[in-house]
C-alpha positions in Angstrom: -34.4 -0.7 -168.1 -32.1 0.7 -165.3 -34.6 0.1 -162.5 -31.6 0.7 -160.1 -31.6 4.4 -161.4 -35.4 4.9 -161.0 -35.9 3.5 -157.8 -32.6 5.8 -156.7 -34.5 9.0 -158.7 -37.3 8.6 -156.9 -35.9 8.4 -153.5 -34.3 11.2 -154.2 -37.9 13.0 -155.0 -39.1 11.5 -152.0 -36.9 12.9 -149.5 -37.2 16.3 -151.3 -40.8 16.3 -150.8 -39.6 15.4 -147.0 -37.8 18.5 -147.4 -40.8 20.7 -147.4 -41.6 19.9 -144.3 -38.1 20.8 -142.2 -36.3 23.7 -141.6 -34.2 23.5 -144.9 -34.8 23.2 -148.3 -32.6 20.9 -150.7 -31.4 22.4 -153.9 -32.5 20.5 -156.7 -29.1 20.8 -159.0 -26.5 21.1 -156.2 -28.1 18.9 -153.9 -27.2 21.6 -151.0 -29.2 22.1 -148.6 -30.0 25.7 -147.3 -32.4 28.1 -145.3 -35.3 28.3 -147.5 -35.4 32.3 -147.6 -31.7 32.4 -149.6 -33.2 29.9 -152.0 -35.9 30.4 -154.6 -38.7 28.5 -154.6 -41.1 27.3 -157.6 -44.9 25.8 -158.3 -46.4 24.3 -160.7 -49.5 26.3 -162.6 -52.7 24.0 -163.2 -50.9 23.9 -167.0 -47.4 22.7 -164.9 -45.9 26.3 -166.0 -43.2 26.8 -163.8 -43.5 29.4 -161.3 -41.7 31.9 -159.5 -42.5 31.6 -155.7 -40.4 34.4 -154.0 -42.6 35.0 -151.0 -42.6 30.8 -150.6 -46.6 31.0 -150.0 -48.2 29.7 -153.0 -50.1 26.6 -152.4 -48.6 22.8 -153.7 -45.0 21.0 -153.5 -42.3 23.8 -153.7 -38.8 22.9 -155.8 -36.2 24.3 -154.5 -33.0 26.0 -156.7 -30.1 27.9 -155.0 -29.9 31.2 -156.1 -27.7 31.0 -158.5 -27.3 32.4 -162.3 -25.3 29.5 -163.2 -27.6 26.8 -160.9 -30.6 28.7 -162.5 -29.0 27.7 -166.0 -28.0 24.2 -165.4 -32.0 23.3 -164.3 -33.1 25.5 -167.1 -31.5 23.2 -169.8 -31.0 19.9 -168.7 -34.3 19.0 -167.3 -33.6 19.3 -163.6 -37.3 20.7 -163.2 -39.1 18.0 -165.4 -37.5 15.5 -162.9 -38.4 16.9 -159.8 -41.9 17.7 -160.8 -42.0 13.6 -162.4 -43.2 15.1 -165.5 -43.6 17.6 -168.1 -42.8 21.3 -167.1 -43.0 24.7 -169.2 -40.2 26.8 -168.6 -40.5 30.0 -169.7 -37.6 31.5 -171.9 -37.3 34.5 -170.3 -37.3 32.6 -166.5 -33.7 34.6 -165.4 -35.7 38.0 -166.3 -38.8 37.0 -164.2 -36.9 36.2 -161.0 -34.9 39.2 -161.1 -37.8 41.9 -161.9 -39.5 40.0 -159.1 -36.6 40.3 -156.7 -36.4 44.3 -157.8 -39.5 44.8 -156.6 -39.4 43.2 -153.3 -36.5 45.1 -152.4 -38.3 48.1 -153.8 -41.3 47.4 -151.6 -39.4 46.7 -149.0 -37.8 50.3 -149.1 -41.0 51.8 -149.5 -42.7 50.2 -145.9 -39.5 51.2 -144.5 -39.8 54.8 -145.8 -43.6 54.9 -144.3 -42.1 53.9 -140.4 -39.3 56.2 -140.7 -36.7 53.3 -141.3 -34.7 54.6 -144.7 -33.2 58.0 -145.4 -31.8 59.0 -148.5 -29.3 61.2 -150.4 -26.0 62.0 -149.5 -25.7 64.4 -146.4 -28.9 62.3 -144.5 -27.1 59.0 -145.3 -23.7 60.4 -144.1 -25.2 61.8 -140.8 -27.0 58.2 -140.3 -23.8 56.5 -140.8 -21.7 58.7 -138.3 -24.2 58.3 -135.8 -24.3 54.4 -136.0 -28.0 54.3 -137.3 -27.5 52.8 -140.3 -27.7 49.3 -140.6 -27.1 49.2 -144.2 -26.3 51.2 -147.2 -28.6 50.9 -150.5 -26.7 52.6 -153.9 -27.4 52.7 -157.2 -25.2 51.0 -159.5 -25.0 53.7 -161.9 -24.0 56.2 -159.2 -21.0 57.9 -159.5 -18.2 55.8 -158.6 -16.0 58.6 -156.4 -19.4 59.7 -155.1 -20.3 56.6 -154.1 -16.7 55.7 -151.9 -16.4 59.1 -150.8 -19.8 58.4 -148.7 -18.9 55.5 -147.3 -15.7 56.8 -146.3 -15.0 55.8 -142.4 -17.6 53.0 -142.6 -15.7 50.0 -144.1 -17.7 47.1 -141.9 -21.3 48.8 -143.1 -23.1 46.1 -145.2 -23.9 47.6 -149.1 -26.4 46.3 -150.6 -26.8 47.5 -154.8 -29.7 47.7 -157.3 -29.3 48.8 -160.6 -30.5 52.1 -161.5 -31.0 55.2 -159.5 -34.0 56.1 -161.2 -35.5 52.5 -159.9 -34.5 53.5 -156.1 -35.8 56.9 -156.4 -39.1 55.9 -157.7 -39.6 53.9 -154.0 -38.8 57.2 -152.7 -41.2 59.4 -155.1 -38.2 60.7 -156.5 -36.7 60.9 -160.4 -33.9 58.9 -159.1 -32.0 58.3 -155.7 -28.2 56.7 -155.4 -27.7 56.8 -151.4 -30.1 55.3 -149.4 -29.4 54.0 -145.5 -31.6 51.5 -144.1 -31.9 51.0 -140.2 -31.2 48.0 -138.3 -34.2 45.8 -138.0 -36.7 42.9 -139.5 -36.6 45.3 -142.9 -33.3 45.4 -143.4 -32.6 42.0 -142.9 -35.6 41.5 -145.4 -34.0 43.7 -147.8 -30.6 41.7 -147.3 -31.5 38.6 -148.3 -32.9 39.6 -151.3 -30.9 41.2 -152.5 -28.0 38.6 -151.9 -30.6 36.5 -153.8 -30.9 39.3 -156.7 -26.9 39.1 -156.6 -26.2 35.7 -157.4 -29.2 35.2 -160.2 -27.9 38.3 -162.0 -24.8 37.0 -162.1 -23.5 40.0 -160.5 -20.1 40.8 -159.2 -19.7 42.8 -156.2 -17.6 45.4 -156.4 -15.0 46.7 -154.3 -11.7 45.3 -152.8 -11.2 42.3 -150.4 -11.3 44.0 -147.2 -14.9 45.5 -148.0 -16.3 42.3 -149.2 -16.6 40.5 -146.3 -19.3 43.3 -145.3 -21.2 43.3 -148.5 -23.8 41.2 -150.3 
């Protein structure tokens, strides 16, 4: 028996459990440690399902992942959760899914208390005037937005953070709308709420961001 590797496991745990307690949060495949809010944080259900804990609220010992699609898929399958929680876990299949229809919704909900204090503007001639007159803090646009539409709009505003969500239809319904691809967003504690998660929708999609180097540095 490797008690050598046990003893060095449980340390590990140990310190993790530290972790909870500080301003950062360990991940528990990378081993990085980060600001808890770009991470993703899980409990344990009474039946030790593993849990989704966007908000980082729920009650019990948080385990911490980086969000990442291909860190999501490396503690998914080699039993990075089991050992962190020193015991059996239930993963559900369709984990990736969960986290990212979770994420949606936040940013959706976010949009929508922005919309109800006058924070977030949408379609293209509002968006445009928000953006020449420096209100703007960020851009929201739907993936499946035309593609000229979409650069013509931000055309003159290279530095503006642009933060995307898949469908239009899923922005305009924050908006009471069929479907919505421009939205600006102020500057302010929504924004930045909106930012983060959807950096952290980003890398567990596994999405890409388009658009050349120059732009990139200004995007999530």
């Amino acid at each position: 028996m490797d008690m050598g590797g046990d003893l060095g496991e449980n340390q590990e745990i140990d310190r993790e459990e530290e972790d909870e307690r500080g301003p950062l949060r360990r991940c528990i495949v990378t081993r990085d440690r980060a600001s808890p809010e770009t991470m993703v944080r899980f409990v344990l259900s009474p039946d030790r399902i593993l849990t989704p804990d966007l908000s980082a609220r729920l009650p019990g010992r948080g385990i911490w992942l980086s969000a990442r699609r291909d860190v999501l898929e490396t503690a998914r399958t080699r039993g990075a959760f089991a050992r962190a929680a020193r015991g059996q876990v239930v993963v559900p299949p369709n984990l990736a899914d969960i986290l990212e229809s979770g994420l949606l919704r936040r940013m959706m909900d976010t949009v929508g208390l922005a919309r109800r204090a006058g924070q977030v503007v949408c379609g293209f001639a509002k968006v445009r005037e928000w953006i020449a007159g420096g209100r703007a803090g960020l851009v929201i646009q739907a993936e499946d937005g035309s593609p000229d539409e979409r650069a013509r709009l931000l055309s003159g505003a290279r530095d503006l953070p642009v933060m995307e969500i898949p469908t239009a239809a899923g922005l305009g319904a924050a908006f009471g709308r069929d479907h919505v691809v421009h939205a600006a967003m102020s500057h302010g504690e929504l924004a930045r709420r909106f930012r983060v998660d959807n950096e952290r929708f980003t890398g567990l999609s596994g999405r890409t961001v388009p658009g050349s180097a120059d732009r990139s540095a200004g995007r999530v």
